[in-house]
N, C-alpha and C positions, 0 to 999 in steps of 0.2 A: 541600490538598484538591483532586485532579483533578476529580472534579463541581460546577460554580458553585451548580445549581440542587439540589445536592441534599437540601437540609431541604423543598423543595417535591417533591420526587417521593418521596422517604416521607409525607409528608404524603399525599399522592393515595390511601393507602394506605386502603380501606373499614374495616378494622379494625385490630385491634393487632396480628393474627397477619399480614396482609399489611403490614403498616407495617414490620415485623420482615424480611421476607421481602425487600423493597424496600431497604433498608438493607441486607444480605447481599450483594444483586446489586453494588451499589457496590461492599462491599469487594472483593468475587470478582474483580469486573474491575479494582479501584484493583493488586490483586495481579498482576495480566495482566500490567499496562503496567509495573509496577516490575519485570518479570521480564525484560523486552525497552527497559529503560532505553538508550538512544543510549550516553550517556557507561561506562555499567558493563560492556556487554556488550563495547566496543572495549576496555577498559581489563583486563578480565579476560585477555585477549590477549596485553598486552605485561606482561614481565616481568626487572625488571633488562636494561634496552635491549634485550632481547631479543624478537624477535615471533613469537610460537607457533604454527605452523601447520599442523595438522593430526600428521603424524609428522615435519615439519620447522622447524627452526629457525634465522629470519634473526638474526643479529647485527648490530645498525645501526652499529657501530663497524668492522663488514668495506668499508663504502662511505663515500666520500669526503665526498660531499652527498648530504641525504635533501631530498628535495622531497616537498609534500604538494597535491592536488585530493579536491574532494569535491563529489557533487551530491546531491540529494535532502534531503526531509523531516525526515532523521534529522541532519541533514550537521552541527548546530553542536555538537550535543555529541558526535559522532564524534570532530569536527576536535578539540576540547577535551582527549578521552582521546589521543591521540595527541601532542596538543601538552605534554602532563605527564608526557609518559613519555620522549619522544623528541625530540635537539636536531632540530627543522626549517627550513631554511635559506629557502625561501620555499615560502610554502602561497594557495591560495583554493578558497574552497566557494561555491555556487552554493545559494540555496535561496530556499522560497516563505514561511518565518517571518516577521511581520510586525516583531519586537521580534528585538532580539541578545541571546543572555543572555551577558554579560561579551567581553572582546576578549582575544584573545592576540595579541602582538608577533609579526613576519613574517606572521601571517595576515588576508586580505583577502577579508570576507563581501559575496555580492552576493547580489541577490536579485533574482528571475524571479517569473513570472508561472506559476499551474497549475491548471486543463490543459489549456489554452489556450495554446501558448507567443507569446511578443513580442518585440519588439526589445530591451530589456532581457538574452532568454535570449539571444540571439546573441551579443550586447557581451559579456558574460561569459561566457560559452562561449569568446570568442576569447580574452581573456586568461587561463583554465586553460590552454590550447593555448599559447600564449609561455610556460605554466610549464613543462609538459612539453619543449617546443623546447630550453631549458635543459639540460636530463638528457643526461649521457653514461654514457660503458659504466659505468663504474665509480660509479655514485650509482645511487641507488635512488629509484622511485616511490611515495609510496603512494597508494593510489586510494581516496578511500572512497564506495561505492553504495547508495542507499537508494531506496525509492518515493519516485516523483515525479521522479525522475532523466532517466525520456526525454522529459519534456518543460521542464525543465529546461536538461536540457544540449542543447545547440539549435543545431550549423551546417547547415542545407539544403541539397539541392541544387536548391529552389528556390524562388521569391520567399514570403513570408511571408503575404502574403493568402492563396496558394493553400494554405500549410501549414494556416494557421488554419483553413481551410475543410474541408479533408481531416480534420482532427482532428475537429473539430464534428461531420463524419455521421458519423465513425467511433464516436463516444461515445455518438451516439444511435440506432445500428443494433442494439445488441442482441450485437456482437462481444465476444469473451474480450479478456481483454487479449495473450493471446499474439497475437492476430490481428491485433489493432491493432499490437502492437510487430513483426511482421513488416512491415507497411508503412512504418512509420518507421524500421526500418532501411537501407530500397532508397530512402526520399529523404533520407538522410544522410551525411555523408562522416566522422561519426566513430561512430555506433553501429553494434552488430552486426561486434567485434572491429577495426573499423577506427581506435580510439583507440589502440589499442598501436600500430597501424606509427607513429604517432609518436614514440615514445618509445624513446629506443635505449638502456637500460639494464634493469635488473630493475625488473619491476614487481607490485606486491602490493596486491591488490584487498581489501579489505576490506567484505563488503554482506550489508545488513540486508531480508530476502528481501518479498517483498511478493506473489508469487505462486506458488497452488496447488504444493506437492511442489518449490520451489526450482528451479525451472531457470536456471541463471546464464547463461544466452543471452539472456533474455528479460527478466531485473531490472534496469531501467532499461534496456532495448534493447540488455542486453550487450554496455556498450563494450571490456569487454576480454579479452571470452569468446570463441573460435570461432565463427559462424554457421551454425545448420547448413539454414537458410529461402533462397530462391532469389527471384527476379525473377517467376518462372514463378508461384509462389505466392501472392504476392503480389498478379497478377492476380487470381489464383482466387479470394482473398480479397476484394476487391472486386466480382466478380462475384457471389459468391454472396450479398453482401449487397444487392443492385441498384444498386451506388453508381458502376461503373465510366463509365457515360454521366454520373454528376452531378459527378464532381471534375471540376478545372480539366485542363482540354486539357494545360498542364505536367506534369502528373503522371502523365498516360498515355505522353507522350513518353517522360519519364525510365525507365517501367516497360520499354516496349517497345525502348528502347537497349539496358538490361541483358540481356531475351531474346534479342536480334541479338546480344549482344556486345560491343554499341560503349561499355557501362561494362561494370568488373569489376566482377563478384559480389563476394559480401566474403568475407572469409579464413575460408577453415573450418578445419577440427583438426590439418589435415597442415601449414601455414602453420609454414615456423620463428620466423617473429614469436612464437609464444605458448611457444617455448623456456623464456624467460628471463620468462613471466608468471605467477603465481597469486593463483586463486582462493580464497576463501574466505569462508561462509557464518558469521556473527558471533549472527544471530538470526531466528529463524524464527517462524510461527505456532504451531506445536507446543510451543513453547518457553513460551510465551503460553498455551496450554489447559493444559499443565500444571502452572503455576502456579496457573490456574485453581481445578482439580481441588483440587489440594492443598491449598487455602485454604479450599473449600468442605467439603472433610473435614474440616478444623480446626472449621469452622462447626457442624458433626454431622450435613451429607448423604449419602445413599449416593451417589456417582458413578458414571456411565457419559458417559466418553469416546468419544462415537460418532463424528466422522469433523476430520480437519485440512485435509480436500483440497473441502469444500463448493463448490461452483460450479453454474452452469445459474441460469434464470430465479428470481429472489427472491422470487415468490410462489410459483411451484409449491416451490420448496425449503423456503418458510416451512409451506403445506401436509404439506410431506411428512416435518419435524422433530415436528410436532403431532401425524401418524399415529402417527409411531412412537413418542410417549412413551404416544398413547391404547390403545395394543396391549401395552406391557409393562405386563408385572404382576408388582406390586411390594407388601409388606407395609412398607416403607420408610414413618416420618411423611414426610420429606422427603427427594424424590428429585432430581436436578439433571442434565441431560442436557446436556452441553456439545461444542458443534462450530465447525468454524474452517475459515475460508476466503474465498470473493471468489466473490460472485454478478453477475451483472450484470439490468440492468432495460435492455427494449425501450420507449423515451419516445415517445408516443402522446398524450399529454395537453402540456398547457403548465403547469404543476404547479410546483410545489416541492419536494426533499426529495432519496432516495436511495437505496440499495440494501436498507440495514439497516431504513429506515424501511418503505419500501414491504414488507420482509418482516415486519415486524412486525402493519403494517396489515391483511394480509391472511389473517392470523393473530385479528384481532379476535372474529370472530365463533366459529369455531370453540373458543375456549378459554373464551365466555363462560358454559359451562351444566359445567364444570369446575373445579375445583381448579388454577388454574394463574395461574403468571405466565411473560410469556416477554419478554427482551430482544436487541437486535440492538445491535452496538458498532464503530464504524469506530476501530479503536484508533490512526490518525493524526490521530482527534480532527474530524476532516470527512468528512458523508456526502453526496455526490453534489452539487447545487446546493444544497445548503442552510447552515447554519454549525452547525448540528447533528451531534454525534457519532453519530448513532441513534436511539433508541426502547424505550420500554417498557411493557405491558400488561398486565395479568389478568382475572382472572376479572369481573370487575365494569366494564374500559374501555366493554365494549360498549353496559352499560346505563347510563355516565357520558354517552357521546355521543347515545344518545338524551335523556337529560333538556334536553341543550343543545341539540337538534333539528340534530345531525352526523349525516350518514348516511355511516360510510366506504367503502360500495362507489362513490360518486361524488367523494370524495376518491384512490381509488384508479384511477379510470377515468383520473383529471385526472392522475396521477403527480403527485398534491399532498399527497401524505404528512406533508411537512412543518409546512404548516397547519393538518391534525388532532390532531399530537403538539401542536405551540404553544396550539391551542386548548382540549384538555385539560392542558397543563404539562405534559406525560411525555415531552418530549425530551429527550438528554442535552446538555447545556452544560459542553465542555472548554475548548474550543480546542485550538489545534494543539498535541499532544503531546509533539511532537518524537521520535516514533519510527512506523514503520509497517509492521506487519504483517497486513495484512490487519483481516477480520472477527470477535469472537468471540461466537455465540450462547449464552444461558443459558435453557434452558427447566426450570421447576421445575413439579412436580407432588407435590399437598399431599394427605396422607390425611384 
């Protein structure tokens, strides 16, 4: 059962036709996550030692030694499918799992700190790097990348309080992720394509995408992708956040080296390092809403798939998924509008909770005088600070929180979302997944 708490969030349910409803959500999303499984989607890949790659096919019996790295979220049942398919001669993955699910022989699980990284992500950081240092022409890499990977995988180029500090405003500015992984690849010496000049043999990237439209520069700060972000932007991205006067004096040094010149940029696409490299995308959010979809047609809803690329602020988004199901019209009993993607929240408040929450929160009020239930799902099983996968509402949250004398527009001011779901029970309770894809919203409207 991926939901801990779920006989209590049907229960929440004011009748039997929202009880029903609520129970649906679950399945909907239990079918998300088994669609974008770690272990299946790698494993679907390899086939008779063979690894399928898009219209190319590696033979792992062409290379002498296969070596295996792997960082992020997704990384142990990655490393799993790979290791039951393929002899691998030495492997480590780097992740933020608190529990191992089972050990494989030659593979050595470490585990980091996220998204905060620590000393911890260095230590292990440097010995993936003495794995790759091993690799010569004729053995092959595999890479496996998942969310959580850039800060995971973790050598700076510079001291660690400053990195911690730098990350911290960058998580609470309000910035995309691509913004932030611009930054963290100009104070690093292996993201943003700089992990391949290690490696002097073939290397094959395997990742499990975690943001908007898949750009592989930017999934886990594209270690082994081209860069195509500069020094120069970098700035700009700090500046525009107001953050350039608040990071540590280190960090302005390093940025303004690379604009003088005095560090290289990092390899972009003309780079013959990325010869002998590929990419390839294993599992996406798209991948995820359409399972979705399909589950919920099984259910007997009409579906519309309205967007995979969702992003911008989580309340106005969360507003602006409620406009659009209040404006279509539909003779449908039950209609399910499903979208996917990674919002982010400007923190303002000293709160609890997360992206999915706070959009659902703000979402309260507007669906109360409606037929509706709507939920928000961080399908890596964690949303923002809180240990909460999400959130979920209907038509009836609004007037449960007043009985309790909750007012959520001041839960929402605090970015304490998290507290409002806990104190009505309608938070989701996984835990870590083991896969991530981003976000997947369900908003349903009942006749």
């Amino acid at each position: 059962m991926l939901f801990k708490n779920q006989e209590q969030i049907i229960k929440n349910g004011k009748n039997t036709e929202f009880k029903e409803i609520r129970k649906d959500v679950l399945d909907i999303l239990t079918s998300a996550i088994n669609a974008v499984d770690a272990y299946n989607v790698v494993k679907s890949r390899i086939n008779d030692k063979k690894i399928i790659f898009e219209s190319k096919i590696f033979n792992v019996s062409d290379y002498k030694n296969i070596y295996l790295i792997g960082f992020g979220k997704a990384s142990i049942g990655m490393a799993h499918a790979v290791y039951d398919s393929v002899p691998i001669k030495k492997g480590a993955i780097i992740t933020n799992e608190i529990k191992e699910t089972g050990k494989k022989s030659c593979l050595t699980t470490l585990f980091g700190s996220h998204p905060i990284p620590s000393q911890k992500n260095i230590d292990a950081t440097d010995k993936l790097i003495d794995i790759v240092d091993k690799c010569r022409k004729n053995d092959l890499l595999i890479v496996l990348i998942s969310g959580g990977g850039s800060a995971l995988l973790c050598k700076p180029r510079i001291n660690l309080y400053d990195l911690q500090k730098v990350t911290n405003l960058l998580l609470k500015s309000g910035a995309n992720i691509k913004e932030i992984n611009t930054i963290r690849k100009h104070l690093s010496f292996i993201k943003g394509g700089q992990l391949a000049k290690f490696a002097k043999c073939t290397v094959i990237s395997l990742i499990i995408s975690d943001i908007v439209k898949d750009p592989k520069e930017f999934i886990a700060s594209g270690p082994t992708y081209p860069d195509s972000t500069t020094f120069i932007e970098a700035q700009d991205i700090l500046n525009k956040y107001k953050l350039w006067m608040k990071i540590p004096s280190s960090i302005r040094k390093i940025i303004n080296e690379g604009i003088n010149g005095k560090i290289r940029e990092t390899p972009k696409k003309d780079d013959p390092t990325f010869n002998n490299v590929f990419n390839l995308i294993v599992a996406n959010n798209e991948m995820a809403c359409i399972a979705a979809e399909e589950k919920a047609e099984e259910l007997g809803y009409k579906t519309m798939l309205l967007t995979t690329n969702l992003d911008g602020d989580a309340k106005e988004r969360g507003s602006y998924l409620v406009e659009k199901a209040l404006d279509y019209q539909t003779y449908a009993k039950k209609m399910i509008f499903i979208s996917g993607g990674e919002t982010t929240v400007k923190i303002k408040g000293k709160g609890k909770g997360g992206r999915n929450q706070e959009m659902v929160l703000s979402s309260v009020k507007k669906i109360a005088n409606n037929k509706f239930v709507f939920s928000s799902f961080a399908t890596d099983g964690i949303d923002g600070t809180s240990n909460a996968a999400g959130a979920i509402a209907d038509s009836f949250t609004f007037e449960r929180a007043k009985e309790n004398n909750i007012d959520p527009n001041i839960f929402l001011t605090e970015n304490n979302s998290f507290e409002f779901f806990k104190k009505l029970k309608d938070y989701f309770n996984t835990g870590p997944t083991g896969t991530n894809v981003m976000d997947i919203q369900l908003l349903i409207k009942l006749r």
